[in-house]
C-alpha positions as CSV (number, residue, x, y, z in Angstrom):
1,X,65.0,-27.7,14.4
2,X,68.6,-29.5,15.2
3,X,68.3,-32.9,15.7
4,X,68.7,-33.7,19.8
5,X,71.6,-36.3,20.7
6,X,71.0,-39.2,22.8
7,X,72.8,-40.1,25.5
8,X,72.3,-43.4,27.1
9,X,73.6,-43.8,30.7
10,X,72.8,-46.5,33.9
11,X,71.4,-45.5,36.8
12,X,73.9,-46.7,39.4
13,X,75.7,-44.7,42.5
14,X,78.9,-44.4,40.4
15,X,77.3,-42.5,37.6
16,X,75.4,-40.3,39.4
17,X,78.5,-37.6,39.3
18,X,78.3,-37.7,35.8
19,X,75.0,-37.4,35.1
20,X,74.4,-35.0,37.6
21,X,74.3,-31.8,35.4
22,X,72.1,-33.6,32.8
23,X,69.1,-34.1,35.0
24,X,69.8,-30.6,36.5
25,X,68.4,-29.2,32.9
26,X,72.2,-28.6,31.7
27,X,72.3,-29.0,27.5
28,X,68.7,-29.6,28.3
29,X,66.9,-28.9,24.0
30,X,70.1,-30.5,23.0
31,X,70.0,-33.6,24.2
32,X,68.1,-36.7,25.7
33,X,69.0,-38.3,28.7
34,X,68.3,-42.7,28.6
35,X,68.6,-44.9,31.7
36,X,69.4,-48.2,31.4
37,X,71.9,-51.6,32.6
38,X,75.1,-51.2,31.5
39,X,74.5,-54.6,29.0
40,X,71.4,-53.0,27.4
41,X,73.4,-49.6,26.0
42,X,75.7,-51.6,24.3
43,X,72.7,-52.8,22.1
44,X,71.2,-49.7,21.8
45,X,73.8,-48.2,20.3
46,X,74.8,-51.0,18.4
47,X,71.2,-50.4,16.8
48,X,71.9,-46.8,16.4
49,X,69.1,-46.3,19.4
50,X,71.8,-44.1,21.1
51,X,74.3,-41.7,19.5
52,X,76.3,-41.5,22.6
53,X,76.7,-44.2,25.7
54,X,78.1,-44.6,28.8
55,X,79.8,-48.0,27.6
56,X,81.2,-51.2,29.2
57,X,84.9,-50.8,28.0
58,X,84.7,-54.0,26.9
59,X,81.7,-53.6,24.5
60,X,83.6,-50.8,22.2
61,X,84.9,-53.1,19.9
62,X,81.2,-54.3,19.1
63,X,80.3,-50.7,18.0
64,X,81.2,-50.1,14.5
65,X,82.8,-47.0,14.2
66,X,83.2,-46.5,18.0
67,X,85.3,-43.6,19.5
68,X,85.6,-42.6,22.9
69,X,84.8,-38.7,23.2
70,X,85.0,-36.8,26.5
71,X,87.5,-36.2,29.5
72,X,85.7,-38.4,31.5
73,X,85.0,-42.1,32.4
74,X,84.1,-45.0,35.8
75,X,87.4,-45.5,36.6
76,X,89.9,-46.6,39.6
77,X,93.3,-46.3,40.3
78,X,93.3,-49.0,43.0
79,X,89.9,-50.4,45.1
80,X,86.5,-50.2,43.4
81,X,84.5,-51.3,46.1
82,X,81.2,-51.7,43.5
83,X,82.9,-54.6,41.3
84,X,83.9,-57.9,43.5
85,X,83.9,-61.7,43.6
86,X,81.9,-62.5,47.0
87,X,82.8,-65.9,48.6
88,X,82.5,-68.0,51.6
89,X,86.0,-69.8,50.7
90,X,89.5,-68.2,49.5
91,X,89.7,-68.2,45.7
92,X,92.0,-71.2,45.6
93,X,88.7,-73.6,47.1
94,X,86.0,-72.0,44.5
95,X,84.5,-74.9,42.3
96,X,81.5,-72.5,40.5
97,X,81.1,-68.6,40.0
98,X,77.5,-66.9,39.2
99,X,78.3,-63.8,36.7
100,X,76.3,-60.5,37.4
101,X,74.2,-60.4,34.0
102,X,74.4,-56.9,34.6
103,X,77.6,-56.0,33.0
104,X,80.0,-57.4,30.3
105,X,83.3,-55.6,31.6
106,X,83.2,-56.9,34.9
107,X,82.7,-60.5,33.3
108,X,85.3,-60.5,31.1
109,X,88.0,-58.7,33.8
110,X,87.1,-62.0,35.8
111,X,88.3,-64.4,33.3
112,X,91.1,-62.3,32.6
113,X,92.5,-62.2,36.2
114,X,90.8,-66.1,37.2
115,X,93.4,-67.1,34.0
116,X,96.5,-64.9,34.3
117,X,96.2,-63.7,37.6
118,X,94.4,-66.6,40.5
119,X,95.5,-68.9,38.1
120,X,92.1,-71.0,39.1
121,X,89.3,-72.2,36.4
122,X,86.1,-72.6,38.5
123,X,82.8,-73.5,36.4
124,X,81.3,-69.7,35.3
125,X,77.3,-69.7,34.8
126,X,75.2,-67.1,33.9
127,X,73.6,-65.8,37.2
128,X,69.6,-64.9,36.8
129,X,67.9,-62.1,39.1
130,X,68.0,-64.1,42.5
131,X,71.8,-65.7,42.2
132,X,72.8,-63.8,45.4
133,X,71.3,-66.0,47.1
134,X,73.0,-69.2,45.7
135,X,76.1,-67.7,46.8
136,X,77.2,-70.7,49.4
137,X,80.0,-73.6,50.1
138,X,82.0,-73.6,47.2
139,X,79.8,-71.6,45.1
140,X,80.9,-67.5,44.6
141,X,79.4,-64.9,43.0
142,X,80.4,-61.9,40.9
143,X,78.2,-58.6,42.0
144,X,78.7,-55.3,40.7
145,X,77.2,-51.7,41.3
146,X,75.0,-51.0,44.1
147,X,74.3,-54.2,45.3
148,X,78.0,-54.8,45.5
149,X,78.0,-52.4,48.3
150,X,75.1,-53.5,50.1
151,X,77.1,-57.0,49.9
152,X,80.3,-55.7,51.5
153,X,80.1,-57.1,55.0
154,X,78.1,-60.3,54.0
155,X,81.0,-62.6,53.2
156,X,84.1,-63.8,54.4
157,X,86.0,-63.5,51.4
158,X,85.1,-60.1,49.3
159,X,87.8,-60.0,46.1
160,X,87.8,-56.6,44.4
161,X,88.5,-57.0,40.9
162,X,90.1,-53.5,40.2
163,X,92.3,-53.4,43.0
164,X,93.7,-57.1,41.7
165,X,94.2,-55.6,38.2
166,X,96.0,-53.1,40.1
167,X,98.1,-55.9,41.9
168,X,98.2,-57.7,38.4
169,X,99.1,-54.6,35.9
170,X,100.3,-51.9,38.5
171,X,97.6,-49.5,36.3
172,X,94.2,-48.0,37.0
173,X,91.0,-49.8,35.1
174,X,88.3,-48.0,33.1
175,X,85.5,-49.9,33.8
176,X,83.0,-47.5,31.5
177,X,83.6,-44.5,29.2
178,X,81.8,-42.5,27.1
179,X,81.2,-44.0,23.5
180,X,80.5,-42.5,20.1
181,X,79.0,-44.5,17.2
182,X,79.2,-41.0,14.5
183,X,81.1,-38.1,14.8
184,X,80.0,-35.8,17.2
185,X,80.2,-31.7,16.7
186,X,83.0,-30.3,19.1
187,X,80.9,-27.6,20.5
188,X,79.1,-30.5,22.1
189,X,81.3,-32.3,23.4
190,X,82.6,-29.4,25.1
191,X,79.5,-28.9,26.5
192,X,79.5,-32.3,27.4
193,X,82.8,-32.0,29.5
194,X,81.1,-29.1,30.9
195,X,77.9,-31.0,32.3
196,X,80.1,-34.0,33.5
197,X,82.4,-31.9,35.4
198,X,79.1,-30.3,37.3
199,X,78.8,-33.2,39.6
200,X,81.5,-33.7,40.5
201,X,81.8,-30.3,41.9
202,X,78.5,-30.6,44.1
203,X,79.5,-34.3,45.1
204,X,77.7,-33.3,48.6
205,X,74.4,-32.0,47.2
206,X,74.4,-36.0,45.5
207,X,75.2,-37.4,48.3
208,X,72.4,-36.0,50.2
209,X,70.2,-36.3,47.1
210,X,70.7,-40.2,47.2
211,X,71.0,-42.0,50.8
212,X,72.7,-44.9,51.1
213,X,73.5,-45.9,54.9
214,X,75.5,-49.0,54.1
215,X,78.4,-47.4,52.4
216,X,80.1,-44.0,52.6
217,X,79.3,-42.4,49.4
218,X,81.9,-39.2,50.1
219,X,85.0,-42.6,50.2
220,X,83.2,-44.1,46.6
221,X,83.0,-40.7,44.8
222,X,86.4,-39.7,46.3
223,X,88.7,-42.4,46.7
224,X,87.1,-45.7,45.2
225,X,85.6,-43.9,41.5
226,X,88.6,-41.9,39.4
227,X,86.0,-39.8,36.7
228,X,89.1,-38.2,34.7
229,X,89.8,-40.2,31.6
230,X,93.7,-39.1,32.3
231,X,97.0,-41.2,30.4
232,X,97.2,-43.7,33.4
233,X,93.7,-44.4,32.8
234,X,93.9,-44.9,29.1
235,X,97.3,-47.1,29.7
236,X,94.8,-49.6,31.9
237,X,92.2,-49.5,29.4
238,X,94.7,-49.9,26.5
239,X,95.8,-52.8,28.2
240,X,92.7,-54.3,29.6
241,X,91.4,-54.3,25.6
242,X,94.6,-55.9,24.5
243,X,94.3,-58.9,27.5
244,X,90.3,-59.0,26.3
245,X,91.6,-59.4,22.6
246,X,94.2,-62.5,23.6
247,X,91.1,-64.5,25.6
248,X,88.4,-64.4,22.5
């Protein structure tokens, strides 16, 4: 009996597209299907827990032997909406920033743009499970995924972090992408393709599948997320990576 290959994913609005044809029993026999924070994936496949993830671009080059494999990827070519720096002052007056301990990209995109694009250097701590709430005065905080959205009309000064790569680069950003740590048949990753393209073609069937009354999820899936891993898309991530590479 073949071997099944896991697949490690998060469990976040933005991957539900993606995911979508998994859980509705497609490649089901050949595959299993893990949940988890974007952070955690990394070290499961890292400890060969996973044989494919749903990666935090800027975790690849911790995964010996990493490849990216698939058509498709958590991308934008301009406004996230799910990834932003939340503040009650402009960027300028920020003394301290809590970091989402939820994912690594978003993190590192921050310094990148704080550095080379703001040109500010707040104090950056490690933000634990209730740091929303010691967003205040001079204080921001960086909050990704869903409870980015539910923050969206709390603060007076929301900065999205893809749409100021976008102002800084002029390219899209990958924020996640599907990550090998082995070689994986062909036949399966066509397959693969396959069950990722699913979702996005019942994107209404999702959207009534998972309420959420504080943001429209038909603008996110449509116009904030960009799921096709296309040349633009690689020319952001090839560029984000080589930024990344500079800073450590």
């Amino acid at each position: 009996m073949q071997k099944k290959i896991r697949v490690g994913a998060v469990s976040y609005l933005n991957t539900k597209p993606l995911i979508f044809g998994f859980e509705q029993g497609k490649m089901e026999g050949k595959m299993d299907l893990i949940l988890d924070y974007p952070s955690h994936l990394s070290s499961l496949l890292q400890k060969n827990k996973l044989d494919i993830a749903l990666l935090p671009v800027a975790s690849i080059s911790s995964i010996i032997d990493a490849q990216i494999i698939g058509k498709y990827c958590i991308g934008t070519h301009r406004k996230v909406a799910s990834v932003a720096l939340y503040s009650q002052v402009p960027i300028e007056d920020i003394q301290q920033i809590y970091l989402d301990y939820q994912s690594r990209t978003s993190i590192a995109l921050l310094r990148i743009l704080l550095r080379n694009f703001w040109h500010v250097r707040p104090s950056l701590f490690e933000g634990d499970e209730n740091y929303i709430t010691q967003i205040k005065d001079k204080t921001a905080g960086l909050i990704i995924g869903d409870r980015a959205l539910e923050n969206n009309d709390k603060f007076p000064y929301i900065y999205d972090l893809a749409e100021a790569w976008n102002d800084y680069t002029q390219l899209p950003f990958v924020f996640a992408a599907w990550v090998a740590n082995k070689e994986i048949d062909a036949s399966f990753i066509e397959e693969f393709n396959e069950a990722n393209a699913m979702g996005l073609q019942h994107l209404d069937t999702i959207i009534a599948n998972n309420p959420f009354p504080l943001y429209d999820l038909k603008t996110y899936y449509t116009e904030n997320i960009s799921y096709h891993l296309d040349d633009d898309m690689q020319k952001g991530l090839t560029m984000f990576l080589k930024l990344l590479a500079e800073m450590n």
